[in-house]
N, CA and C of each residue as an Amber inpcrd file, in Angstrom:
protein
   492
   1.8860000  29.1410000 -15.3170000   2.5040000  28.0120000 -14.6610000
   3.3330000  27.2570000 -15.7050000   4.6010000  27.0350000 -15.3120000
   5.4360000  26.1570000 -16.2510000   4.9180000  24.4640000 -16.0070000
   5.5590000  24.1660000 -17.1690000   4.9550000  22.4470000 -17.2070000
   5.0300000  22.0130000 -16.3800000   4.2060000  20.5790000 -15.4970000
   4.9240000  19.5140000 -14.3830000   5.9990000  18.6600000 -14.9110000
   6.9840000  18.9290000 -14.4830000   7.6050000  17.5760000 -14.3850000
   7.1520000  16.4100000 -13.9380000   8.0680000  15.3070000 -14.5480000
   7.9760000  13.9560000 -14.1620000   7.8820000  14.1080000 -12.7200000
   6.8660000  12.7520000 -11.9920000   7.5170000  12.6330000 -10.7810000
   8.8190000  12.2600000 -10.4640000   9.0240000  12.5850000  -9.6450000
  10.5670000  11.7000000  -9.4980000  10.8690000  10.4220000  -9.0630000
  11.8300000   9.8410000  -9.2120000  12.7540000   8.4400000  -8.8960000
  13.1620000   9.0740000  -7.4290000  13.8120000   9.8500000  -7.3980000
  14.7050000  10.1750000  -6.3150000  13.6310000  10.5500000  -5.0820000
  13.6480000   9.9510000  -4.0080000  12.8490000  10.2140000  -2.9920000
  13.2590000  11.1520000  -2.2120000  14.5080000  11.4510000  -2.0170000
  15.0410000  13.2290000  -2.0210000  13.7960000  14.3730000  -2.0910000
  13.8860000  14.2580000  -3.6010000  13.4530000  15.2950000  -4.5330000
  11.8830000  15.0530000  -4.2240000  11.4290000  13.9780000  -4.1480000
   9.3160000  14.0550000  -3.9690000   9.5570000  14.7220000  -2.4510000
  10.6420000  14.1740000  -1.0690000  10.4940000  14.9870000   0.0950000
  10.8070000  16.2370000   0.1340000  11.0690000  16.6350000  -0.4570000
  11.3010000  18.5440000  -0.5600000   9.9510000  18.7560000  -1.6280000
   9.4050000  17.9070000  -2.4270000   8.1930000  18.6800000  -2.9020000
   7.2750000  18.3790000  -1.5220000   7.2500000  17.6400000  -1.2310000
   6.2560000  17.5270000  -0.2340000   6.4400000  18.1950000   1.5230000
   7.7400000  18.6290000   1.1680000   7.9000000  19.8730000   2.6310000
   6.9550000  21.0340000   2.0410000   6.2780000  21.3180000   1.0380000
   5.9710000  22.6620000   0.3320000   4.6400000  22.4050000   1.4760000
   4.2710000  21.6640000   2.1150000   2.9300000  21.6070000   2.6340000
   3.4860000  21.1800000   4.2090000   2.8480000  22.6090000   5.0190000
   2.9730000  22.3910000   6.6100000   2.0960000  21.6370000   7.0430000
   2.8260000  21.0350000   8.5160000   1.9710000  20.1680000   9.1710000
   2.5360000  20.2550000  10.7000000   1.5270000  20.0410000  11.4640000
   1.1630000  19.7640000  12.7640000   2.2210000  18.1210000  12.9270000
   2.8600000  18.2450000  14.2510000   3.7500000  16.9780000  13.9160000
   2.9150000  16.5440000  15.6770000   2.5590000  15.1930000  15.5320000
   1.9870000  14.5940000  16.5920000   3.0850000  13.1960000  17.4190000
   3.1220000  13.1940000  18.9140000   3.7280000  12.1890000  19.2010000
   2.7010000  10.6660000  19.5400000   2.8530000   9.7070000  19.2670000
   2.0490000   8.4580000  19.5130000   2.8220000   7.9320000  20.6890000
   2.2020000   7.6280000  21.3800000   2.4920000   6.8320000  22.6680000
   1.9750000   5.8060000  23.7170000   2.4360000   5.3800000  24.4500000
   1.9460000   4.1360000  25.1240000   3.1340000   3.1810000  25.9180000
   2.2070000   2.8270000  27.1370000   3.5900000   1.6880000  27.6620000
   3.2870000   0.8500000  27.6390000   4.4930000  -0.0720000  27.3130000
   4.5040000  -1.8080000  26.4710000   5.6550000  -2.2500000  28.1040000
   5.3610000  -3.4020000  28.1460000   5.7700000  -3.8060000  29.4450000
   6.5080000  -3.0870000  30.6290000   5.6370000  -1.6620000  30.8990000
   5.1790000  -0.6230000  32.1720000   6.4430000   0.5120000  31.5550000
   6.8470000  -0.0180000  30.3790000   7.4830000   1.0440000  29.6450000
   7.3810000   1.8520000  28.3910000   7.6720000   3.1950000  28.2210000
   6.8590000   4.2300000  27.6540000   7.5570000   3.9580000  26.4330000
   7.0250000   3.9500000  24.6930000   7.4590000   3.5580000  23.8490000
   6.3910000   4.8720000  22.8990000   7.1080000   5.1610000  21.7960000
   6.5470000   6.1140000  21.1840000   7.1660000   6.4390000  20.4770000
   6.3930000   7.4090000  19.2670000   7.4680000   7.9380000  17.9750000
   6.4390000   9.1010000  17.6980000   7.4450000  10.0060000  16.8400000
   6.8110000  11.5740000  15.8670000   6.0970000  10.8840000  14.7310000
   4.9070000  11.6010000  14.2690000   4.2990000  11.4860000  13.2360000
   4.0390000  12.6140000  12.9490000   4.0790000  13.1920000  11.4740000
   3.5900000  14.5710000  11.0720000   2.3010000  13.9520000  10.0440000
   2.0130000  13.0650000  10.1310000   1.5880000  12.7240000   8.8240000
   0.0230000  12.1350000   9.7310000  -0.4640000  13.2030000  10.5800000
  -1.8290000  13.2700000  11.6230000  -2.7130000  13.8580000  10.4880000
  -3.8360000  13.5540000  10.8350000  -4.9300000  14.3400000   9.9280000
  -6.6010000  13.6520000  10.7060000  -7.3560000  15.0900000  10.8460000
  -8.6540000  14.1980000  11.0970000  -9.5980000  13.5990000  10.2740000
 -10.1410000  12.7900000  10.7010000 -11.1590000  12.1780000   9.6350000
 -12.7270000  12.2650000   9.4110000 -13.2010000  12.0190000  10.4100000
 -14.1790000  11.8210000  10.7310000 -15.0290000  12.3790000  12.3860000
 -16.0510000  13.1870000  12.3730000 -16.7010000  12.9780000  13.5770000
 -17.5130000  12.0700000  14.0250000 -18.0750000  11.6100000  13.6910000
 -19.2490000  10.2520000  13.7230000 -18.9930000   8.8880000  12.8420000
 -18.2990000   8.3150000  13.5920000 -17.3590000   8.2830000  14.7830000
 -16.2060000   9.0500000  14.6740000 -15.8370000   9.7100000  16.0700000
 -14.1680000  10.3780000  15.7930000 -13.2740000   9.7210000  15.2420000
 -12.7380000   9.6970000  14.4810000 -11.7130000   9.2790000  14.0840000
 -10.3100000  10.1450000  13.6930000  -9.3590000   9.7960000  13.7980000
  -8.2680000  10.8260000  13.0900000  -7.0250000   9.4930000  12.8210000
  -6.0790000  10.1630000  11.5340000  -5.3260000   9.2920000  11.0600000
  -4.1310000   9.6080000  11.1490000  -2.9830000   8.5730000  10.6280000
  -1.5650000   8.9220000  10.8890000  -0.9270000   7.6450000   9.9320000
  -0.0310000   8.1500000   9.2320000   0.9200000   6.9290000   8.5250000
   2.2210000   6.7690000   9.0260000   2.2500000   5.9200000   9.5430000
   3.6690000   5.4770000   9.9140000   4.4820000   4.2530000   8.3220000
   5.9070000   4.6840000   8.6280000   6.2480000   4.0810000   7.5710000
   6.4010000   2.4190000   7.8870000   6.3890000   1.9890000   7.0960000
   6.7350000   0.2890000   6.9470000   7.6880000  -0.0030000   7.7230000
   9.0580000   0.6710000   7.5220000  10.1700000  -0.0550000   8.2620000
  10.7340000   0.1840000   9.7240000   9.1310000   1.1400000  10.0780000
   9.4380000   1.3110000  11.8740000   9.2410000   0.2220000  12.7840000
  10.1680000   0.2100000  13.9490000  10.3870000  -0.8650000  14.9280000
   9.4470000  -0.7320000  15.5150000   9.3890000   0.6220000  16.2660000
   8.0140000   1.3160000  17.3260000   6.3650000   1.0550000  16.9760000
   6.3040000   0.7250000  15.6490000   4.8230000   0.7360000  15.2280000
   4.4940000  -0.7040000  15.7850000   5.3810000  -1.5290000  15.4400000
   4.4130000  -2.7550000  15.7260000   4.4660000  -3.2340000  17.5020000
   5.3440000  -2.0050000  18.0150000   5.1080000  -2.2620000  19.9890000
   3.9320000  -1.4800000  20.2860000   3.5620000  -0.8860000  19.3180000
   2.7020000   0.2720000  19.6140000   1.0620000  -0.3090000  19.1160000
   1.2050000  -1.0550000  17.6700000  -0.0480000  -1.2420000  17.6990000
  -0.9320000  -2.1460000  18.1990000  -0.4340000  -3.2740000  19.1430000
  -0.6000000  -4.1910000  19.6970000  -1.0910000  -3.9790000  21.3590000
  -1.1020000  -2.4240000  21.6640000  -1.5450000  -1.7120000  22.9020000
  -3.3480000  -1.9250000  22.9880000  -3.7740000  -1.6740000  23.8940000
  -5.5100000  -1.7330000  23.6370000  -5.3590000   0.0940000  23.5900000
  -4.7740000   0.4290000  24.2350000  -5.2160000   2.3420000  23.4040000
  -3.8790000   2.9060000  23.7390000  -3.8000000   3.7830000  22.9940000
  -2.5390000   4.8890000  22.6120000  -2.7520000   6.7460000  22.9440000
  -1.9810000   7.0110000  23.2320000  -2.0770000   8.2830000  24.1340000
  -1.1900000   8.9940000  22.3990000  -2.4490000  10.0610000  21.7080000
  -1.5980000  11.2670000  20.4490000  -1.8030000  12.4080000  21.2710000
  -0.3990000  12.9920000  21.1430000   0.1800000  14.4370000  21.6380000
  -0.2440000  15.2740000  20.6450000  -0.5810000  16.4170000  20.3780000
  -0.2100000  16.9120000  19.3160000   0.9430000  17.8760000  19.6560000
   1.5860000  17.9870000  19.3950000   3.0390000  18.9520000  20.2170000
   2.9150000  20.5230000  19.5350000   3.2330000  21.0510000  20.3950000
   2.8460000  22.7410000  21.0630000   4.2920000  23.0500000  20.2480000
   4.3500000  24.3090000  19.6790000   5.4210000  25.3310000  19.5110000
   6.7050000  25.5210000  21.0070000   7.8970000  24.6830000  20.0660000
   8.6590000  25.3340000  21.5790000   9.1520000  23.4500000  21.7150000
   8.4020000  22.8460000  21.2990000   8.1600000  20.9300000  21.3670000
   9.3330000  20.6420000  20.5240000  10.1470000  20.9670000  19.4410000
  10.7020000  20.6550000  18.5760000  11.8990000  19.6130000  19.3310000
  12.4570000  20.0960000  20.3460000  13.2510000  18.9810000  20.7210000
  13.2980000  17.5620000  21.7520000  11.8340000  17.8840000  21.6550000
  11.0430000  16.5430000  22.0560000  10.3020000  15.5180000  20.8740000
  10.0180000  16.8160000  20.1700000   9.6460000  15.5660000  18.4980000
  11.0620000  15.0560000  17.6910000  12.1330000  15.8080000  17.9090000
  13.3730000  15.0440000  17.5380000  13.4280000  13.6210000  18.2070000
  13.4690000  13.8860000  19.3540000  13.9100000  13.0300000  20.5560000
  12.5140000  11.8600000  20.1070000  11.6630000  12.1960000  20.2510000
  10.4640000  10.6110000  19.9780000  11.2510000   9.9490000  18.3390000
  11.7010000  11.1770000  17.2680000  11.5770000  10.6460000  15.8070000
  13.0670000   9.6300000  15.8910000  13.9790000  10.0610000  17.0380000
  14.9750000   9.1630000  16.8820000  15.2120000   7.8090000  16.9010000
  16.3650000   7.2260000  16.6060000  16.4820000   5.8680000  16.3100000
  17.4490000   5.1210000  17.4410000  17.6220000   5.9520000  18.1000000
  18.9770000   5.2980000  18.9470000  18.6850000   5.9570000  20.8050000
  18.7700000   4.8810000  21.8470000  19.1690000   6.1330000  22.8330000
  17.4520000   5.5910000  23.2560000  16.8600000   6.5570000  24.4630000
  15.6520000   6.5810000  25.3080000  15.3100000   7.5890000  24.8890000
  14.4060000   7.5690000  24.2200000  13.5330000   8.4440000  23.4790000
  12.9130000   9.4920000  24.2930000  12.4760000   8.6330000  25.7210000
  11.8760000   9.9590000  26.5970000  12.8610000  10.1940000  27.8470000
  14.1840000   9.9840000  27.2290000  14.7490000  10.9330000  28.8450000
  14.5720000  12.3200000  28.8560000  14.0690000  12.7180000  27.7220000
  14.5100000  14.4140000  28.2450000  12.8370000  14.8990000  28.0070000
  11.9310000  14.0430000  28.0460000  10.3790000  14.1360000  27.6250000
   9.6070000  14.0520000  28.8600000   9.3220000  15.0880000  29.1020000
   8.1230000  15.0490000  30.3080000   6.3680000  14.4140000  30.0750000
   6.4320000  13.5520000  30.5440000   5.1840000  12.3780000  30.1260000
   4.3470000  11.8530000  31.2710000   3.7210000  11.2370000  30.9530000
   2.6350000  10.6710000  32.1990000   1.8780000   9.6550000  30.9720000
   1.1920000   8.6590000  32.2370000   0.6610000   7.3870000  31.3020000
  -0.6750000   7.7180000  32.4440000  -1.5150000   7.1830000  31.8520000
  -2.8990000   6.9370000  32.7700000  -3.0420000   5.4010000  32.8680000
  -4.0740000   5.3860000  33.2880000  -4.2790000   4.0810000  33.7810000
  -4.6510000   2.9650000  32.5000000  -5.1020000   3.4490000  31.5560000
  -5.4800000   2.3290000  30.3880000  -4.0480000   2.2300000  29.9650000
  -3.0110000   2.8580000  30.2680000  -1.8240000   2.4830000  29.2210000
  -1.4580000   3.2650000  28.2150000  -2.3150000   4.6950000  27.5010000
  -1.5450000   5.6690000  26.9700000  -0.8700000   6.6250000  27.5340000
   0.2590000   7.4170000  26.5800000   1.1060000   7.8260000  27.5400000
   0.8790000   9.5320000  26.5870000   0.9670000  10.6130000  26.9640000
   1.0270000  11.7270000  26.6620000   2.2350000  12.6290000  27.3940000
   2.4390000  13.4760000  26.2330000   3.5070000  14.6500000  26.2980000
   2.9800000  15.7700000  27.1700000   3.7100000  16.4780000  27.8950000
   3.0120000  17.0140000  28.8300000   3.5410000  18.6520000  28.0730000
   2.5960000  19.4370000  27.9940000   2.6440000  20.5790000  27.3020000
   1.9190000  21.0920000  25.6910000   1.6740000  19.6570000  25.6860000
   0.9390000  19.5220000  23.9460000  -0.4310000  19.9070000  24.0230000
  -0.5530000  20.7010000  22.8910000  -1.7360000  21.4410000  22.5970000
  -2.9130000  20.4750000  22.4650000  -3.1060000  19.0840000  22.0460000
  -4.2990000  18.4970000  22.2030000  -3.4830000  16.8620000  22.8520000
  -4.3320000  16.1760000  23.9760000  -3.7040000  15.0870000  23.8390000
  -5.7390000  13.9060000  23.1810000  -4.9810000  12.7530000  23.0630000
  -6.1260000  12.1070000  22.1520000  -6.5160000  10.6770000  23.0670000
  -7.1030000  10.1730000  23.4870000  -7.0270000   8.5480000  23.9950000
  -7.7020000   7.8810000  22.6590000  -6.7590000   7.0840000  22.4190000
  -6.9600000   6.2660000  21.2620000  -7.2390000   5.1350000  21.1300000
  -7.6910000   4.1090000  20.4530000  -7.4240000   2.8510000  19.7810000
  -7.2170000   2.3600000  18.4010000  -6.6460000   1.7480000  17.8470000
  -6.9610000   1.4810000  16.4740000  -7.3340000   0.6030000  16.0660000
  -8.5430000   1.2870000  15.1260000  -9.4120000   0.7730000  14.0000000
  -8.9780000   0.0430000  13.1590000  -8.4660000   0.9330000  12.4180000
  -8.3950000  -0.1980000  10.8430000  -6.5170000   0.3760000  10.3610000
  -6.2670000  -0.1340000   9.1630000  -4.7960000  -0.1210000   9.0690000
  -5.1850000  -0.3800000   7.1980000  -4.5380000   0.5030000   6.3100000
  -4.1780000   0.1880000   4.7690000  -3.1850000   0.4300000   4.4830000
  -2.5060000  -0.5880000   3.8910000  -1.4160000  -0.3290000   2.8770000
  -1.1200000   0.8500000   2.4180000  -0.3770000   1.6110000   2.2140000
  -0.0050000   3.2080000   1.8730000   1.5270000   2.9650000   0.9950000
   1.5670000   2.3570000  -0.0670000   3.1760000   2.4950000  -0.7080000
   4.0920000   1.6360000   0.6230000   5.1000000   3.3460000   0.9350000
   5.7460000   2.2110000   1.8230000   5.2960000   2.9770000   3.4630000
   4.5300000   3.1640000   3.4160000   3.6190000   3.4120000   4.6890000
   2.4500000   3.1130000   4.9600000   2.0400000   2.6320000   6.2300000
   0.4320000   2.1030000   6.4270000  -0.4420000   3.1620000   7.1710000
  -1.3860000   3.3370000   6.5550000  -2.3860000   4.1010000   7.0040000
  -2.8320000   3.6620000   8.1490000  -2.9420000   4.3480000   9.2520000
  -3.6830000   3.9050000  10.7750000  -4.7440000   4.6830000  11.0570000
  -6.3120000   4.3810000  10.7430000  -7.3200000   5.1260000  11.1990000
  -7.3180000   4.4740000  12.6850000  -7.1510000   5.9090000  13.7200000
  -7.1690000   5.7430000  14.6180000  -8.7550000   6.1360000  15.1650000
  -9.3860000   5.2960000  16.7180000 -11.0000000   6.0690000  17.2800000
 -10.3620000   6.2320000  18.4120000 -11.0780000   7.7090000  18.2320000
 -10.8380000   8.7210000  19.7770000 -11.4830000   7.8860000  20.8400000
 -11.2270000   8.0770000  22.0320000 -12.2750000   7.5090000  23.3610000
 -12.4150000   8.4640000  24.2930000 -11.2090000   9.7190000  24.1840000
 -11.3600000  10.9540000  24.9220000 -10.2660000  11.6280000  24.3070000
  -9.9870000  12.7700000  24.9400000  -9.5150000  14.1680000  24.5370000
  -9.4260000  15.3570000  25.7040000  -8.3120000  16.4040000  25.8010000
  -7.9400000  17.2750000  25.8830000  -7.5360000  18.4840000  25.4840000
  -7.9690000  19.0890000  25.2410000  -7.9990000  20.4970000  24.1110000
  -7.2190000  21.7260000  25.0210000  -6.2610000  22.3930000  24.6770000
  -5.5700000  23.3760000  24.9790000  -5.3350000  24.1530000  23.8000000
  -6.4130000  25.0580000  23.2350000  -6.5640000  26.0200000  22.0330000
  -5.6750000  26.9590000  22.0390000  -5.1780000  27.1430000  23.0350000
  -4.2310000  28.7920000  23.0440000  -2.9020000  28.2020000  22.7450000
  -2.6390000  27.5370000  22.9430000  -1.4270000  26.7790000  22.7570000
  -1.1310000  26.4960000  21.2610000  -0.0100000  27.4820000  20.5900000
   0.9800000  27.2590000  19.2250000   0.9180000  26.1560000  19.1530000
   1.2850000  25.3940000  17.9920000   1.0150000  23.9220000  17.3210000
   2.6920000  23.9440000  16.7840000   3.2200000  23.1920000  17.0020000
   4.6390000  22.7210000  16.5140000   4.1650000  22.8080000  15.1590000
   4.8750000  23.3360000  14.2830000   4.7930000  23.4600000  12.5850000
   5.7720000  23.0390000  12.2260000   6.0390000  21.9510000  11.1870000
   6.8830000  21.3890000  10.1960000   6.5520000  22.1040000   8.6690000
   7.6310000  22.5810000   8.3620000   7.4270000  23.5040000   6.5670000
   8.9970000  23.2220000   5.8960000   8.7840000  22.8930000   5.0820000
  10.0700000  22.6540000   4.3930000  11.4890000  22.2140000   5.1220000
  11.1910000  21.3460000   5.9620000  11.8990000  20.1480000   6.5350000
  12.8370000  21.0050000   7.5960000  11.6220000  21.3670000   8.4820000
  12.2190000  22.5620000   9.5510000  10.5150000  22.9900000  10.3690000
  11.0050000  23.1700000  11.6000000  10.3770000  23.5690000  12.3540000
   9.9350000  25.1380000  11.9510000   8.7200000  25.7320000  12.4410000
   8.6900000  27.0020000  12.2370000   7.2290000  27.1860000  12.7780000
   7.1320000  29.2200000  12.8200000   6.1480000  29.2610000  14.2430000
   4.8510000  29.8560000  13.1380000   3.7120000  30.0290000  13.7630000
   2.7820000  30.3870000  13.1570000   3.0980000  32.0480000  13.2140000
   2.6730000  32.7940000  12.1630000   2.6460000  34.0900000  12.6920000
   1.2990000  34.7960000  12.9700000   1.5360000  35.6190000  13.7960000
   1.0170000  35.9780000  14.7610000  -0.0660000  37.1250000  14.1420000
């Protein structure tokens, strides 16, 4: 192995080291005055069974986080292979995020992607400082599991499929 380099200055350069590691990209959701509001997170991970828990960092300077965390529970997608232009469409900044997103809300107020390999009923727990992102330990309250179902994969700042 050649030496490590410095970390870097350039936040460029740490996001292409850090595409070297795939991930499952999840949508967060929920409706805020009987309307559906939501964003992509790749940055899902579970935590804990006792109590369920699973986590997600959203960055500091998102609009959507603070309509979102102020919900009593939140509907996580985890998005299915084939999802990629529906996790564009939530990660965007401009425009209705779910016109082209097939969704449903239940009755507590989370809202889920319809086709996603796990959906989650949520609330959140606790929240830490993360640099320039905050950690959100989220608690499960229910769940949907669809195992056969491909997992949307993010790898080096690109979609891509599991092989088979």
């Amino acid at each position: 192995m050649s030496p490590l380099v410095t970390t870097p200055s350039d936040p460029a350069e740490l996001r292409q080291a850090f595409g070297c590691f795939p991930s499952g990209v999840t949508a967060l959701c929920a409706l805020d005055s009987g309307a559906p509001v939501g964003m992509a997170a790749s940055t899902f991970t579970p935590v804990s069974l006792e109590p369920p828990l699973v986590s997600v960092c959203v960055q500091d300077t998102s609009s959507t986080w603070p309509r979102l965390r102020k919900q009593c529970r939140l509907g996580l997608s985890v998005l299915a292979e084939g999802q990629d232009l529906i996790c564009r469409s939530l990660a965007g900044r401009d425009g209705n995020r779910f016109s082209d997103v097939d969704w449903e809300a239940i009755e507590d107020g989370s809202v889920y992607v319809h086709g996603a390999g796990l959906w989650l009923d949520c609330s959140v727990r606790s929240e830490f400082p993360g640099g320039d992102h905050t950690i959100v330990v989220l608690e499960i309250h229910g769940l949907k599991a669809e195992p056969d179902r491909e997992p949307l994969v993010f790898h080096g700042s690109r979609f891509r499929r599991l092989a088979v």
